[in-house]
PDB file as gemmi writes it, atoms N, CA and C in Angstrom:
CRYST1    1.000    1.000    1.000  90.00  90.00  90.00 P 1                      
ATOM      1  N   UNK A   1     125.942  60.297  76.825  1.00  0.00           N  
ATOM      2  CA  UNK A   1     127.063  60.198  77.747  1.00  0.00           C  
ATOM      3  C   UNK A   1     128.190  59.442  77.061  1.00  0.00           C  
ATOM      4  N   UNK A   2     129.471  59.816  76.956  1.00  0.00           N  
ATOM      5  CA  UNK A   2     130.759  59.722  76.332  1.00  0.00           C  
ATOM      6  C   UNK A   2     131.615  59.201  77.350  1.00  0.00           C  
ATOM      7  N   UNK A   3     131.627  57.816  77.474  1.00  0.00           N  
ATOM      8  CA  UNK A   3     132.813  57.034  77.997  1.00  0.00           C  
ATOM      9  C   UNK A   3     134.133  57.632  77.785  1.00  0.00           C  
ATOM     10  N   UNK A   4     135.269  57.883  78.543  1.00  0.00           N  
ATOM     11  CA  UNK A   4     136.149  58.658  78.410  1.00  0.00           C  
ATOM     12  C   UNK A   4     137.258  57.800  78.931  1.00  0.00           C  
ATOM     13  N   UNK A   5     138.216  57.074  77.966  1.00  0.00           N  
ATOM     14  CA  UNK A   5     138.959  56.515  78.053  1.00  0.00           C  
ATOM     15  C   UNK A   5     140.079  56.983  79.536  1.00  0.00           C  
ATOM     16  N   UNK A   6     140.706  57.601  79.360  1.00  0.00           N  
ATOM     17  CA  UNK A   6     141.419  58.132  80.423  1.00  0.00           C  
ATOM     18  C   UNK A   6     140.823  58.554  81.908  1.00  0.00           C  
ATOM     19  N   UNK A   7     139.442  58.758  81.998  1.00  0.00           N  
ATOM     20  CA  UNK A   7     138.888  58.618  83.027  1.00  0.00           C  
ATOM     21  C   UNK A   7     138.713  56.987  83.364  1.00  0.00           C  
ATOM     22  N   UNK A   8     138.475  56.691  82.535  1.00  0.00           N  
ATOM     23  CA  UNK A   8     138.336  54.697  82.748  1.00  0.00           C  
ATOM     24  C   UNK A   8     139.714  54.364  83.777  1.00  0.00           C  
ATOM     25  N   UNK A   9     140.336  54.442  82.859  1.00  0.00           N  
ATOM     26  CA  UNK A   9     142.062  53.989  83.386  1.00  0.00           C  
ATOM     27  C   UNK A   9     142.362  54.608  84.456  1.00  0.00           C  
ATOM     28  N   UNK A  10     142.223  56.228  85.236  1.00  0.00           N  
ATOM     29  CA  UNK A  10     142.276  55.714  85.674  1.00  0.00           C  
ATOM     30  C   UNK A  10     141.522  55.642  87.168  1.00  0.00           C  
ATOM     31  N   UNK A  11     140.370  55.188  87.141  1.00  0.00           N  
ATOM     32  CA  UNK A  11     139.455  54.520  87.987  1.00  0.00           C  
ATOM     33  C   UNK A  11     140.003  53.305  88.039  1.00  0.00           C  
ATOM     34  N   UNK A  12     140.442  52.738  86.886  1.00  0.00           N  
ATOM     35  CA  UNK A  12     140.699  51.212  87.477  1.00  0.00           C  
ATOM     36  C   UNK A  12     142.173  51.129  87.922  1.00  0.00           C  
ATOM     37  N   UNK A  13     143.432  52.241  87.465  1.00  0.00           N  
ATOM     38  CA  UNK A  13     144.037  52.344  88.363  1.00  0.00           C  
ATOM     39  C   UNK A  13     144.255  52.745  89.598  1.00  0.00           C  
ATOM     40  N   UNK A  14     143.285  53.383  90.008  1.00  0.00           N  
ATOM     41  CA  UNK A  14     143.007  53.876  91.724  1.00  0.00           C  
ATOM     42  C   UNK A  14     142.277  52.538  92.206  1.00  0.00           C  
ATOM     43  N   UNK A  15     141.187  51.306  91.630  1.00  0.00           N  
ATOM     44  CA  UNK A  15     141.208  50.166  92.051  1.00  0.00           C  
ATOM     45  C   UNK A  15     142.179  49.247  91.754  1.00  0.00           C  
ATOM     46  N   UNK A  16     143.204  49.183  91.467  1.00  0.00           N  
ATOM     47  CA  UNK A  16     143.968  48.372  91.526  1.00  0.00           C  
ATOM     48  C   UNK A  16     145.049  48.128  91.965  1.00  0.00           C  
ATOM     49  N   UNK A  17     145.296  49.671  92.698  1.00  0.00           N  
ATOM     50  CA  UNK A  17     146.306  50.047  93.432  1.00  0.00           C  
ATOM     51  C   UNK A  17     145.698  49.918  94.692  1.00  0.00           C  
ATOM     52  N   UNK A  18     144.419  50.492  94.871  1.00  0.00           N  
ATOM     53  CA  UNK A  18     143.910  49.814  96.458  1.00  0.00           C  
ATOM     54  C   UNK A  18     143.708  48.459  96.536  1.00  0.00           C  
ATOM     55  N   UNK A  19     143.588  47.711  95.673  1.00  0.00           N  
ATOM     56  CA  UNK A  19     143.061  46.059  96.003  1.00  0.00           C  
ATOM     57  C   UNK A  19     144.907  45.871  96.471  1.00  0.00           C  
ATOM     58  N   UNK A  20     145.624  46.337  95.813  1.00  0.00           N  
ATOM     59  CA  UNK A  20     147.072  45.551  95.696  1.00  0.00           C  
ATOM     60  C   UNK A  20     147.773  46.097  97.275  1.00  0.00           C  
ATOM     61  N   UNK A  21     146.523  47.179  97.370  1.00  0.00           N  
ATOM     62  CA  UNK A  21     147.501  47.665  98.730  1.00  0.00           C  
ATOM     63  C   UNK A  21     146.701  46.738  99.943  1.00  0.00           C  
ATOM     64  N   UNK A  22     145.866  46.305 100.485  1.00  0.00           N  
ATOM     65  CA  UNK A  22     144.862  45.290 101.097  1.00  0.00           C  
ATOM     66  C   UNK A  22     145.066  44.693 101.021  1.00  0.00           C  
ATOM     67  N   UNK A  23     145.483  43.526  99.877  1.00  0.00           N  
ATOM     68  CA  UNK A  23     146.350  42.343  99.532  1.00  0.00           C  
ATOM     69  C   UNK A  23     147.285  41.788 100.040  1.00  0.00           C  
ATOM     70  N   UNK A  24     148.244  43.021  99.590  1.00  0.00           N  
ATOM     71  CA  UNK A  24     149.556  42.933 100.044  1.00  0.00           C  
ATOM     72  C   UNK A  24     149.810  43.192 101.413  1.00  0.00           C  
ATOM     73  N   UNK A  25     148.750  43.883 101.970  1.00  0.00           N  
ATOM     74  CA  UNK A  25     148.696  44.064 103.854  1.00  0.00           C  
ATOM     75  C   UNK A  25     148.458  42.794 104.459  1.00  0.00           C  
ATOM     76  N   UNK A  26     147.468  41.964 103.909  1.00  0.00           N  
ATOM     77  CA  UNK A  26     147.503  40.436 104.172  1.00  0.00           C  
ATOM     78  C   UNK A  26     147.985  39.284 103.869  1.00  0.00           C  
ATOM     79  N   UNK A  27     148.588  39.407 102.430  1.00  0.00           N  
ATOM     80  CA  UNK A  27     149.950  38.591 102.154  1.00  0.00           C  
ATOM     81  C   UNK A  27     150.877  38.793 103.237  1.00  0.00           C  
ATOM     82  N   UNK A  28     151.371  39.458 103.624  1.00  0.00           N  
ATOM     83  CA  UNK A  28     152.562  40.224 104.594  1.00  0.00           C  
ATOM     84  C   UNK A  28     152.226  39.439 106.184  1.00  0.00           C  
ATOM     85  N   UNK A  29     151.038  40.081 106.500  1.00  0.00           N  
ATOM     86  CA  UNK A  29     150.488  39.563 107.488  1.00  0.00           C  
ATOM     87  C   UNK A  29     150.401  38.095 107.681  1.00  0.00           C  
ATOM     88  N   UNK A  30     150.169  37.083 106.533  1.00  0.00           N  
ATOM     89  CA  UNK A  30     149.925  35.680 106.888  1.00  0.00           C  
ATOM     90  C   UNK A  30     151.341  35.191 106.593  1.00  0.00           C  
ATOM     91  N   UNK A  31     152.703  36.004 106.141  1.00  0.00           N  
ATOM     92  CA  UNK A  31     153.660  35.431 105.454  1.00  0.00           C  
ATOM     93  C   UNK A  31     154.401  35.550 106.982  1.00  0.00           C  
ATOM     94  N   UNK A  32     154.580  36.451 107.840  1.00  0.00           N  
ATOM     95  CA  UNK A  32     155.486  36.428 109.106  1.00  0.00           C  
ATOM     96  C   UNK A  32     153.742  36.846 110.347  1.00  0.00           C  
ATOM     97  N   UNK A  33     155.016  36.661 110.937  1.00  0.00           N  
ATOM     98  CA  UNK A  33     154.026  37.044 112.444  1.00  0.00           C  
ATOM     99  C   UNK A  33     154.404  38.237 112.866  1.00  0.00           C  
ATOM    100  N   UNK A  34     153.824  39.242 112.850  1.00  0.00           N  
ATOM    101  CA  UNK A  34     153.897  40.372 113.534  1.00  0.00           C  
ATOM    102  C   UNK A  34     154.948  40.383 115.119  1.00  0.00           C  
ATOM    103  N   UNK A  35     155.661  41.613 115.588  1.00  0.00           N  
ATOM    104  CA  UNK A  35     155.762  41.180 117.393  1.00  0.00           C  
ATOM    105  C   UNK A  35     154.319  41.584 117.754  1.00  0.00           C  
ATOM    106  N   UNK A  36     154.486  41.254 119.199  1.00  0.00           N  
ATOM    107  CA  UNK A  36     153.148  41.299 119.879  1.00  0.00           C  
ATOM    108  C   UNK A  36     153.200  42.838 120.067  1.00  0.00           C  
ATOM    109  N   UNK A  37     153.513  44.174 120.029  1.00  0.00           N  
ATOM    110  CA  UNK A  37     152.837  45.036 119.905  1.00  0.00           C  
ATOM    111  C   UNK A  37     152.370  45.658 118.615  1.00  0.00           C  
ATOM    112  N   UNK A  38     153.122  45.177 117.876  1.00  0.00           N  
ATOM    113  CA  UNK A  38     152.432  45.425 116.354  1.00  0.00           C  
ATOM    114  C   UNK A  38     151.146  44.700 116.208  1.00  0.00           C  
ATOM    115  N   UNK A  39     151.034  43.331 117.213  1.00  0.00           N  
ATOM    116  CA  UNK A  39     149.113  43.121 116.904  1.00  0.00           C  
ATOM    117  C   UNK A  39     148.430  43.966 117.956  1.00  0.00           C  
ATOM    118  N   UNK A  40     148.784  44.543 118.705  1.00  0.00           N  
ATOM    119  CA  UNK A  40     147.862  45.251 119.807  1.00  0.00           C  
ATOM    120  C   UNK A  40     147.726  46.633 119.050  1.00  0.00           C  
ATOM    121  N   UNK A  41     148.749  47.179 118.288  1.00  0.00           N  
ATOM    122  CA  UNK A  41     148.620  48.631 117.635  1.00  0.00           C  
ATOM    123  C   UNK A  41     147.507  48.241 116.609  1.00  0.00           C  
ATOM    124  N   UNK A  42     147.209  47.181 115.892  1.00  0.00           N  
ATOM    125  CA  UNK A  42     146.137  47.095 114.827  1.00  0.00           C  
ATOM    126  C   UNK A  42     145.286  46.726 115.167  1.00  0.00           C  
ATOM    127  N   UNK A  43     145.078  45.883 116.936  1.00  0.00           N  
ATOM    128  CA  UNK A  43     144.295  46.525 117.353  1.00  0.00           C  
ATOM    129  C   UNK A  43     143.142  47.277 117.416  1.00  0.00           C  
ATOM    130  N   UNK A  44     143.806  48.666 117.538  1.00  0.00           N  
ATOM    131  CA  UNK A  44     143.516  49.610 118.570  1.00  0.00           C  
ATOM    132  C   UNK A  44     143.239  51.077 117.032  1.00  0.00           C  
ATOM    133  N   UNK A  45     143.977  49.883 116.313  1.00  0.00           N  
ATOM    134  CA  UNK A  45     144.287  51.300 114.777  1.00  0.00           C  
ATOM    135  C   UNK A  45     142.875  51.763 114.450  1.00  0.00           C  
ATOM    136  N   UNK A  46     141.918  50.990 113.767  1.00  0.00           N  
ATOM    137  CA  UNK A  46     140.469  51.270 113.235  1.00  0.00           C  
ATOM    138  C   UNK A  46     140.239  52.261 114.306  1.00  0.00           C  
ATOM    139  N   UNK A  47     139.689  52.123 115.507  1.00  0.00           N  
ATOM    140  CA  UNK A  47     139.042  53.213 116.507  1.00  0.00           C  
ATOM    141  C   UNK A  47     139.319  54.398 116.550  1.00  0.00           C  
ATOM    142  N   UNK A  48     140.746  54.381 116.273  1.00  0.00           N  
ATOM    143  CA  UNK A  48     141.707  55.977 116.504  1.00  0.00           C  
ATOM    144  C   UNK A  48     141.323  56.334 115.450  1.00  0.00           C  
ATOM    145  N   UNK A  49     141.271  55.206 113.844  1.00  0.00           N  
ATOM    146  CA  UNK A  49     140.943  56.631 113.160  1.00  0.00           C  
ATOM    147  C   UNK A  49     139.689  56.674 112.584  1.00  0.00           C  
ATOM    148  N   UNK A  50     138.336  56.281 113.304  1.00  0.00           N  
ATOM    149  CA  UNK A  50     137.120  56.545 113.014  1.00  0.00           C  
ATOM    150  C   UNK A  50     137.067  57.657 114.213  1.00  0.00           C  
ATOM    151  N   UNK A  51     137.391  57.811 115.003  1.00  0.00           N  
ATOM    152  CA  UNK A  51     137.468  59.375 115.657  1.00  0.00           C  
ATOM    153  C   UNK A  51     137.735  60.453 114.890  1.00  0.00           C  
ATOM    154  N   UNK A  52     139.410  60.119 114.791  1.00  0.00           N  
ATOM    155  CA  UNK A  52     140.520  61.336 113.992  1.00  0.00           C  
ATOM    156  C   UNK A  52     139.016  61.346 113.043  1.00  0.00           C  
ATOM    157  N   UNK A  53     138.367  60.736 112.279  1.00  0.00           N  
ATOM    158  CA  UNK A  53     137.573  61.403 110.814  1.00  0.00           C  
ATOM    159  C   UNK A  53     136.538  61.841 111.848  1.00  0.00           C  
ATOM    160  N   UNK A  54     135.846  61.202 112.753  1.00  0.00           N  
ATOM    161  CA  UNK A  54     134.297  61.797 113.189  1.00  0.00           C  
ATOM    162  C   UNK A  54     133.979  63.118 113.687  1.00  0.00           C  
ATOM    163  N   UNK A  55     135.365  63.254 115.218  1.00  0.00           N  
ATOM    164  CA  UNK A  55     135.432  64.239 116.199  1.00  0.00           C  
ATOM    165  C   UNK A  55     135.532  65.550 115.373  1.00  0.00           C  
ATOM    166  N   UNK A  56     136.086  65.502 114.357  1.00  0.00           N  
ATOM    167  CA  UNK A  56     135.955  67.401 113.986  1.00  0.00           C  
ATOM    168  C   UNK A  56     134.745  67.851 113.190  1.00  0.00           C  
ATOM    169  N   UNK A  57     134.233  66.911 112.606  1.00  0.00           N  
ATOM    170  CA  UNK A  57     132.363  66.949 112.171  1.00  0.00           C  
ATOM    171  C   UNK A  57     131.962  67.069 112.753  1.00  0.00           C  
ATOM    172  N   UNK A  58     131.596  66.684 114.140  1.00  0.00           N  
ATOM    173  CA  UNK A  58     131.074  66.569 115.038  1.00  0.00           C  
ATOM    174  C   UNK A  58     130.997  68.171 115.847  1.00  0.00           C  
ATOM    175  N   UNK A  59     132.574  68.666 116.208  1.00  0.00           N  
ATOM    176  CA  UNK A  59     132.401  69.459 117.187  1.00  0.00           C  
ATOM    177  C   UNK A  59     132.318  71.007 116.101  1.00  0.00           C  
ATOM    178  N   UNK A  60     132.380  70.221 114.549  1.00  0.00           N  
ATOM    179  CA  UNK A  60     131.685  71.756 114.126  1.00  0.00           C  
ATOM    180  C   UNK A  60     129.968  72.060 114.012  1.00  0.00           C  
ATOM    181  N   UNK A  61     129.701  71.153 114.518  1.00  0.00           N  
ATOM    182  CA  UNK A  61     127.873  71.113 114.228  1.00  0.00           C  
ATOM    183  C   UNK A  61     127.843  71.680 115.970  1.00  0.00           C  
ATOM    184  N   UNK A  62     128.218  71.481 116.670  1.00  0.00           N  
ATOM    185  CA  UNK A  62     128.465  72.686 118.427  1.00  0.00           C  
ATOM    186  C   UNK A  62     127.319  71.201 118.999  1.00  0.00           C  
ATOM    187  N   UNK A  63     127.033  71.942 120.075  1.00  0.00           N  
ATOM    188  CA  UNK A  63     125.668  71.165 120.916  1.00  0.00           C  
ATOM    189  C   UNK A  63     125.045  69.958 120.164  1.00  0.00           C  
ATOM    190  N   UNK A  64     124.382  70.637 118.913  1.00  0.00           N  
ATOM    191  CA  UNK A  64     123.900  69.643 117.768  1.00  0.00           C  
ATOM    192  C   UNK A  64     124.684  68.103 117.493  1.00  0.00           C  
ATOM    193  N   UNK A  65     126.333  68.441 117.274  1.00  0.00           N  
ATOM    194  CA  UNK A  65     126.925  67.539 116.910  1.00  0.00           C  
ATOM    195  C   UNK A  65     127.329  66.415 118.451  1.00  0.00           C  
ATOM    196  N   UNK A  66     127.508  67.544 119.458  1.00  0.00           N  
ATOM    197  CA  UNK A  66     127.708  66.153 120.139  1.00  0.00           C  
ATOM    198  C   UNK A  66     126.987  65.308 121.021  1.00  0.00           C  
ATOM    199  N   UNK A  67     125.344  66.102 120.968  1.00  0.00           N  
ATOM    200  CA  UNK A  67     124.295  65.380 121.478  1.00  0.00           C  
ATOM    201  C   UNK A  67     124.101  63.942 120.519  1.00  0.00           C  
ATOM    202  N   UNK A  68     124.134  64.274 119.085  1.00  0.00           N  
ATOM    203  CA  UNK A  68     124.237  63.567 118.437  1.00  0.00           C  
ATOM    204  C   UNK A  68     125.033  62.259 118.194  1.00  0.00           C  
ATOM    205  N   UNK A  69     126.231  61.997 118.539  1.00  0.00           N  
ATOM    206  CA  UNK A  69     127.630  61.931 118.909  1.00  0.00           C  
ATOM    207  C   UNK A  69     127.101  60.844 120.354  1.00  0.00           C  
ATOM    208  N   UNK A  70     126.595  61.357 121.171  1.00  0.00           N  
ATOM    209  CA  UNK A  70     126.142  60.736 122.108  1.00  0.00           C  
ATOM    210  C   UNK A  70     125.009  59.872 121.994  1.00  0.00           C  
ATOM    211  N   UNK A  71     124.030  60.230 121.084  1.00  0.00           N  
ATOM    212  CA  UNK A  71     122.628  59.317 121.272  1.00  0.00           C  
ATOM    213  C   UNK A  71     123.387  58.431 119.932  1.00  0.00           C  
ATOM    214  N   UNK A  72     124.167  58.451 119.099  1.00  0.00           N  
ATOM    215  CA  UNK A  72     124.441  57.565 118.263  1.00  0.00           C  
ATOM    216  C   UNK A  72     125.299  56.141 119.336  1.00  0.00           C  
ATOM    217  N   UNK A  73     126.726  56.780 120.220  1.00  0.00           N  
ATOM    218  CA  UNK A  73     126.870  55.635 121.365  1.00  0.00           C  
ATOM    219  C   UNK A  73     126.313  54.768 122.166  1.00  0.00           C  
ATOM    220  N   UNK A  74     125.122  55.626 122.148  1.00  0.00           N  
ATOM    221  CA  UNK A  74     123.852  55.425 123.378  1.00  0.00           C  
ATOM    222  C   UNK A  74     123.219  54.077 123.102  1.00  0.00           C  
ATOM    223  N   UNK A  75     122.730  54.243 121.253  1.00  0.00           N  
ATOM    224  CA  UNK A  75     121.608  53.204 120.737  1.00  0.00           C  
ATOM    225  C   UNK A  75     122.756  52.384 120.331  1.00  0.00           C  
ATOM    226  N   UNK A  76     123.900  52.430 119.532  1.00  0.00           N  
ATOM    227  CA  UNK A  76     124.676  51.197 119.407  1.00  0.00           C  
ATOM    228  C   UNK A  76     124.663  50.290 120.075  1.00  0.00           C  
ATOM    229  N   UNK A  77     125.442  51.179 121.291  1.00  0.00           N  
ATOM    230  CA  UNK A  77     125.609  50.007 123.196  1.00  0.00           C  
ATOM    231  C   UNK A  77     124.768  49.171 123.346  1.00  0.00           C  
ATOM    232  N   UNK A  78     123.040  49.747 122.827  1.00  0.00           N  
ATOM    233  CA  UNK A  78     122.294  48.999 123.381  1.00  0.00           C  
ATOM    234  C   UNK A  78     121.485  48.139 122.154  1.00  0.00           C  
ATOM    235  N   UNK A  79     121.770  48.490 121.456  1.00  0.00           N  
ATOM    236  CA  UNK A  79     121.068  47.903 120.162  1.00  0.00           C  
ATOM    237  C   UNK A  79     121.988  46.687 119.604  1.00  0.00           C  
ATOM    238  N   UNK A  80     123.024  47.520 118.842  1.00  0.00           N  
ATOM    239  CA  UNK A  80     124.272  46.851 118.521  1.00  0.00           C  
ATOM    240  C   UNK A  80     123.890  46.888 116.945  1.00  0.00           C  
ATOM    241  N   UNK A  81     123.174  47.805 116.504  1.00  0.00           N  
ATOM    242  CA  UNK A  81     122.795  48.093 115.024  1.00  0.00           C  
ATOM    243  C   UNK A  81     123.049  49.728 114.483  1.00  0.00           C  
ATOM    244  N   UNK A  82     124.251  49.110 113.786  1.00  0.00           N  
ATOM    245  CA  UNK A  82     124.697  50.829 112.852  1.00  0.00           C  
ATOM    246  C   UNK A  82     123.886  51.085 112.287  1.00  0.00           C  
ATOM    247  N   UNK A  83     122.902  50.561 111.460  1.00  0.00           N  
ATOM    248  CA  UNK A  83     121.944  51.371 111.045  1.00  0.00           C  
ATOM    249  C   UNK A  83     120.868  52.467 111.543  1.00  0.00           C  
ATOM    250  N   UNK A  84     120.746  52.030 113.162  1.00  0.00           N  
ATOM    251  CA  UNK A  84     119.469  52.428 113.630  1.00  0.00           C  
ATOM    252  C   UNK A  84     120.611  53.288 114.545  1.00  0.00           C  
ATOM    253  N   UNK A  85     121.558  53.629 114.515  1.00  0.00           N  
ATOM    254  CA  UNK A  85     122.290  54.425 115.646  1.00  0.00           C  
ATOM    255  C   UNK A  85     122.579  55.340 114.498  1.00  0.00           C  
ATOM    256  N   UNK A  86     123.047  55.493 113.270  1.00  0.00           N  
ATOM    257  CA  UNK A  86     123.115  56.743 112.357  1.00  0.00           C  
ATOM    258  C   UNK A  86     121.982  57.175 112.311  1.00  0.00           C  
ATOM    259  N   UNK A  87     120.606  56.621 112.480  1.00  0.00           N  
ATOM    260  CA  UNK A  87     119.203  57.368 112.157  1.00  0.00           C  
ATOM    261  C   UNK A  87     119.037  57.891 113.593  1.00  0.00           C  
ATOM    262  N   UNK A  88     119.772  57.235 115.001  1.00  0.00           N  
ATOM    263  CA  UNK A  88     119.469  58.151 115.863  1.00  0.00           C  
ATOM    264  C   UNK A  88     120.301  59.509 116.230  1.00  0.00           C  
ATOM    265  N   UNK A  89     121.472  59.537 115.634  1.00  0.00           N  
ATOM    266  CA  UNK A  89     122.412  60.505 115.278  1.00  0.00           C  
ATOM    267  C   UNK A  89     121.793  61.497 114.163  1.00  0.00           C  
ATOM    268  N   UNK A  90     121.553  60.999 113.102  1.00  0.00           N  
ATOM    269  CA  UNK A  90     120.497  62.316 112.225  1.00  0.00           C  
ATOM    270  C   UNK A  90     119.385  62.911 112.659  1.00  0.00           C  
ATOM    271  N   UNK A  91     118.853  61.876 113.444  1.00  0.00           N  
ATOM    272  CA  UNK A  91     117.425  62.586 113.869  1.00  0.00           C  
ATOM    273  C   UNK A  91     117.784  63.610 115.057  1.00  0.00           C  
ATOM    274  N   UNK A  92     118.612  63.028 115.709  1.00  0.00           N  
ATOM    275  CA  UNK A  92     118.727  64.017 117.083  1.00  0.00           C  
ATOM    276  C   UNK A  92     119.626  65.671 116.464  1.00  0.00           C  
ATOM    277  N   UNK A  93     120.557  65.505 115.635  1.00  0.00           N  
ATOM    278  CA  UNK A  93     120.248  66.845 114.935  1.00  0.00           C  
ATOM    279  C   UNK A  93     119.080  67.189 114.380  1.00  0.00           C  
ATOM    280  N   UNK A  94     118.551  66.760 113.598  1.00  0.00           N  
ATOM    281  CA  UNK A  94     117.507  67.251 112.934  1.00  0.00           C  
ATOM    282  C   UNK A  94     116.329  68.111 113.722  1.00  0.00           C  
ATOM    283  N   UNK A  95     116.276  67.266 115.123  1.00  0.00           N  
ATOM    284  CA  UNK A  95     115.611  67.876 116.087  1.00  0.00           C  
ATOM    285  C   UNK A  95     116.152  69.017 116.877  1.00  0.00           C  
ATOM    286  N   UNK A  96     117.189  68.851 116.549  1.00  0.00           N  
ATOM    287  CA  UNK A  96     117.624  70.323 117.504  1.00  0.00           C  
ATOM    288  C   UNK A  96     117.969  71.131 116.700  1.00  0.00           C  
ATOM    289  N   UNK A  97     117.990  70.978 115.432  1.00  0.00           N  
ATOM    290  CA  UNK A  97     118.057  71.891 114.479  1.00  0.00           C  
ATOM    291  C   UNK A  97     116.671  72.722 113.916  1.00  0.00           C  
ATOM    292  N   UNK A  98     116.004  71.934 114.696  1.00  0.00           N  
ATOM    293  CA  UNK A  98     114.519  72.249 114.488  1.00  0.00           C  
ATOM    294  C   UNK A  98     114.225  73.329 115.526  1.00  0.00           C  
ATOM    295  N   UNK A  99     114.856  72.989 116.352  1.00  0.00           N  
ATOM    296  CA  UNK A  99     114.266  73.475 118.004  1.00  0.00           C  
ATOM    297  C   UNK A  99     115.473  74.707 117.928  1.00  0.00           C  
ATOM    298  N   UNK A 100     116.023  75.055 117.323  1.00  0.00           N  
ATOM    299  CA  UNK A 100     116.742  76.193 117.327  1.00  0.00           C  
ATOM    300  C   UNK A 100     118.092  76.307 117.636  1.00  0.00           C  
ATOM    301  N   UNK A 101     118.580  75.094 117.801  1.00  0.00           N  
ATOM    302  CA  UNK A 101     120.104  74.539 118.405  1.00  0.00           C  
ATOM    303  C   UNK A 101     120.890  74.569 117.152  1.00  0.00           C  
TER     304      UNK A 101                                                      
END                                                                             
């Protein structure tokens, strides 16, 4: 295996442009104070877009995806462990993928 200079660079320029962009979101952030709906929009930001990515995976797997979708909400709520709510989200496809769904 052949280390490849220009692939190196740039990996560490795609990390160093994300560290600087995270950084600089919290430099910014501790340097002024936001108005008060700019802290309620960040908020509210993460949720909207772990949907925007989940909901169209989801509703292309049909029945499968949003039983799934559901027993993953289900065990979180009550658990409060991502780990064991993605294994109840895989399994509950897996099972209805089994069962003919």
């Amino acid at each position: 295996m052949m280390l490849r200079s220009d692939v190196l660079l740039a990996i560490l320029g795609m990390a160093a442009v994300t560290y600087l962009c995270r950084a600089g979101g919290y430099a910014a952030l501790r340097a002024m104070r936001p108005p008060p709906f700019v802290e309620r929009l960040l908020q509210y930001l993460p949720g909207c877009l772990f949907v925007a990515y989940v909901v169209p995976g989801v509703a292309q797997l049909g029945l499968a995806g949003w039983a799934a979708a559901v027993a993953c909400v289900l065990v979180q709520a009550r658990t409060r462990n991502y780990a064991l709510s993605a294994v109840a989200g895989v399994g509950t496809v897996w099972l209805l993928r089994l069962a003919g769904q």
